[in-house]
C-alpha positions, 0 to 999 in steps of 0.5 A: 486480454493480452493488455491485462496480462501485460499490465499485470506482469509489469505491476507485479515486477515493479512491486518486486523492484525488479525495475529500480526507483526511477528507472525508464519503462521503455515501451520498445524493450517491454513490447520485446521483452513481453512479446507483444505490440506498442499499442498492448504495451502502452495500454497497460503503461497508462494503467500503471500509471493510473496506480500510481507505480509510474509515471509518465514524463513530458517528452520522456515516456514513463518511469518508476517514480523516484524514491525521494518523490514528495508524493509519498509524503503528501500521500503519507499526510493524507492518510494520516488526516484521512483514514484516523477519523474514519476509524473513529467511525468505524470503532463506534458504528461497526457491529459485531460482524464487524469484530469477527472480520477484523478478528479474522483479518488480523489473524490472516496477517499475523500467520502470513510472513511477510517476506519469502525466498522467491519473491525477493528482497521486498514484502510478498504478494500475499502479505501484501494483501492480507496487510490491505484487507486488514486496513480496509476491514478495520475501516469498513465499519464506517458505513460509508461507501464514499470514504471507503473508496477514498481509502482505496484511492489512497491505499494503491497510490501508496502500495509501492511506497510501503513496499520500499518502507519495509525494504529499508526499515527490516526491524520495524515491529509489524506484528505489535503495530497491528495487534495494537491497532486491533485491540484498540479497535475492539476494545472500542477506544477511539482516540487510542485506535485512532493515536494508534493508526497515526503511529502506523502511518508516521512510522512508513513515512518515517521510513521512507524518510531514513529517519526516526518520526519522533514522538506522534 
């Protein structure tokens, strides 16, 4: 119990950047600063670490992961490889069940605000997850359990990058990128839902880069 709540509270405090891109996680001073022993805290670092919001440095304990890390890019190409072909799947196999949750979903997103006084400078927790379930939703018509649970894989591996995306690029048009993805999808085009969702990634990463993506 004390693990889980340990885990818990340094993920979200990294979600909200309350420990800077880069910046050591000693063990000694969250052990204090929780309240708890080594051993607690040190469960709930290699959890951290398993979603990929820390890592953990020979000889040098854990850390943020840095900004400029390769790995959100890599992430970035993977989903943009990955998750277009899914949607194409999930476009010609989904039902209309299907329609009515991707309906709901966006709707969910599109009234939830993405950022709120009291969670800081960077996306909250609830947008947060209405984003995911929005994501998940619209490739869940697939049918397929095993590309689903990579989406999942990659979506929380790449969870505290898009944070610090939409940190850096205020402007960006959320709403108009995902009504389109919803459209395209229930219109039932796949190379336009697919073409769509590639932009949709192509922009994070572009973020994440500081600079424009170009045309995609």
């Amino acid at each position: 119990m004390l693990s889980e709540q340990v885990y818990t509270r340094l993920r979200d405090a990294i979600m909200r950047g309350d420990h800077a891109p880069g910046a050591a996680l000693k063990p000694q001073d969250l052990a204090k600063e929780h309240g708890v022993s080594l051993a607690v805290v040190r469960e709930a670092l290699v959890r951290v670490v398993g979603d990929g919001l820390a890592d953990r440095l020979p000889n040098r304990g854990f850390a943020v992961p840095a900004f400029s890390d390769r790995r959100w890019q890599e992430i970035t190409e993977a989903r943009r490889t990955i998750e277009p072909l899914v949607l194409r799947l999930s476009v010609e196999r989904g039902d209309l069940d299907w329609e009515a949750r991707v309906r709901a979903a966006h709707h969910r997103l599109s009234r939830t605000p993405p950022f709120v006084p009291e969670e800081g400078e960077y996306i909250s927790g609830a947008w947060s997850e209405a984003h995911r379930v929005f994501h998940r939703t619209l490739l869940d018509g697939c049918g397929n359990p095993v590309l689903l649970e990579t989406f999942d894989r990659m979506w929380t591996a790449s969870e505290l990058a898009r944070r610090w995306a939409a940190h850096r690029a205020p402007g960006r048009d959320h709403l108009a990128e995902h009504r389109l993805l919803e459209e395209t999808a229930l219109a039932r085009d796949a190379d336009a839902a697919a073409e769509a969702l590639t932009r949709h990634l192509t922009l994070t990463a572009a973020a994440l880069a500081g600079k424009s993506p170009g045309p995609t």
